[in-house]
N, C-alpha and C positions, 0 to 999 in steps of 0.2 A: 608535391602540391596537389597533383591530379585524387591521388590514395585520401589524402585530407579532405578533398572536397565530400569524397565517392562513402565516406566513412559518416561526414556530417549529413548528406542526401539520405543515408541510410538508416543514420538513428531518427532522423525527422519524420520518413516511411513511416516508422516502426511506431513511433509515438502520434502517428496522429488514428483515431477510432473512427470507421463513418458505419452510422446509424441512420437509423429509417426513425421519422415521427410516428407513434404508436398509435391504430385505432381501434383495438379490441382491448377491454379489462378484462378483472374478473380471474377468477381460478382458469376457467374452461379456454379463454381467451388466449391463456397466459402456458396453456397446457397446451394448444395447436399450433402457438411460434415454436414452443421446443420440439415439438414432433417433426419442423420445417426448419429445425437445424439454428433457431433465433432463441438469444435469452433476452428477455426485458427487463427495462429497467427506467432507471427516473435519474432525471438532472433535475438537480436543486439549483435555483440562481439566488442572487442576493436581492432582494426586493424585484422579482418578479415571479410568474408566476412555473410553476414546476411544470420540467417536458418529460413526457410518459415517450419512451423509446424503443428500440431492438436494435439490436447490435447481431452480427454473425457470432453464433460461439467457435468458429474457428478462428477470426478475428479477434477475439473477447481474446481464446487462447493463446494467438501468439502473441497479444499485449502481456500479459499475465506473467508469460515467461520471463519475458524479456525483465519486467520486474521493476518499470518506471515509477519515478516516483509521484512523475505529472504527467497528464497526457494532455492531448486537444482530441476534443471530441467536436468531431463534425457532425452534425442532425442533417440530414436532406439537404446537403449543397450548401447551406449556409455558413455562414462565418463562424470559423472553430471557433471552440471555448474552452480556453485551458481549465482544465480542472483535475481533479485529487479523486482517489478511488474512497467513497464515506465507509459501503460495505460489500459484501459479497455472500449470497447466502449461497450453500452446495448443496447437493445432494447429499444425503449420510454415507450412501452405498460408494457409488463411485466417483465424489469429489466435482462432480462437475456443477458447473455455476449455473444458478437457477434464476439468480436477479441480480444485477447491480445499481447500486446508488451510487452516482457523482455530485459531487462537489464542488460548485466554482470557487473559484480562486481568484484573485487582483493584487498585483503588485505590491509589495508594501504593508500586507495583510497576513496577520499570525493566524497558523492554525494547529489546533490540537489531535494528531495523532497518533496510532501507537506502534510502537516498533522493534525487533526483536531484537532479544538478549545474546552476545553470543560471547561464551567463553572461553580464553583463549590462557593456553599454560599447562601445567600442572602444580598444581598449590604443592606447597613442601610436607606441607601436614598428613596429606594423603600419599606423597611419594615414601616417606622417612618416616612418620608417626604411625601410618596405619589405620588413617582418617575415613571420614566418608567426606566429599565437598556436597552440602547441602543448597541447590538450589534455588529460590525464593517465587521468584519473575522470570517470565519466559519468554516476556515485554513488557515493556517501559510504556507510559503515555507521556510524548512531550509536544512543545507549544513552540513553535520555530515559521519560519518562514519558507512558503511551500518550497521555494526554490532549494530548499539546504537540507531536506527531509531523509536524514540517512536510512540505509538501506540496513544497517542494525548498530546497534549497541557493543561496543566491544570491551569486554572488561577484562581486564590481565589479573589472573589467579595466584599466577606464579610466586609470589611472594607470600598467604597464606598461609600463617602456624596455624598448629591445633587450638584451635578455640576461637582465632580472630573472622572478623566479617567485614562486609564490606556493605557499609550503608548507601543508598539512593543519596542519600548527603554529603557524601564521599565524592561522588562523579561528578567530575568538570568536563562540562564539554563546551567550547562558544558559540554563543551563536542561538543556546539550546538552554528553554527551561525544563524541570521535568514537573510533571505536576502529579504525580504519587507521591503519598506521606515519606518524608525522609527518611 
């Protein structure tokens, strides 16, 4: 029981973000948080008005890893707000995040977004025919409810002859629409 609790204490850690309210904009603004170890960033709410942030990018970091699918973001002591990662812009060179957009979220409320492909088997066509397996999507956009937002796509190749495919109109998943052309 004790390990259950110590395990749920520790994913709650991990998922909650605290951020500072932002008061410098601007390129130059936005260039001296990261110099002081800070990326900025913006919460969108649903009818209110948008909060301009910083977050630790070591913080930001170990969110990222960890690879949640919702976090609460806590702004300056106040009351979390669960919310969705919208975006993340990096660096080109070395991958590190330079803004992020959040998302709120409310119970009961679908949201659209996108999420990776990941393929799983060996098609027969490529094992015995001599195939290439040609990959399409590298993610999917689909429309689900924040709580159920898988961490990817899992398609089973294995059964693949030479020539067959597998359309976006093909995957069932519940729970889950996809909203790419079939």
């Amino acid at each position: 029981m004790q390990t259950e609790l110590r395990e749920i204490v520790r994913y709650m850690s991990e998922n909650i973000l605290d951020a500072q309210v932002r008061q410098v904009s601007g390129k130059g603004g936005a260039r001296q948080l990261r110099l002081k170890g800070m990326v900025p960033g913006v919460f969108y709410g649903h009818n209110e008005t948008n909060i301009h942030f910083t977050v630790s990018d070591y913080d930001l970091g170990r969110m990222l890893r960890h690879r949640h699918t919702t976090l609460m973001l806590n702004i300056g002591g106040g009351e979390p707000r669960q919310c969705v990662i919208r975006s993340i812009q990096r660096d080109p060179i070395d991958s590190k995040p330079l803004h992020i957009d959040l998302l709120a979220i409310h119970k009961g409320e679908l949201i659209t977004v996108t999420v990776p492909v990941k393929l799983i088997g060996t098609s027969i066509g490529v094992k015995d025919g001599g195939g290439v397996l040609e990959h399409s999507f590298n993610e999917l956009s689909i429309e689900c409810d924040p709580m159920n937002i898988p961490e990817f796509i899992e398609i089973d190749v294995s059964g693949l002859q030479l020539g067959d495919s597998i359309h976006i109109g093909d995957l069932n998943m519940p729970n889950i629409s996809f909203m790419d052309d079939e």
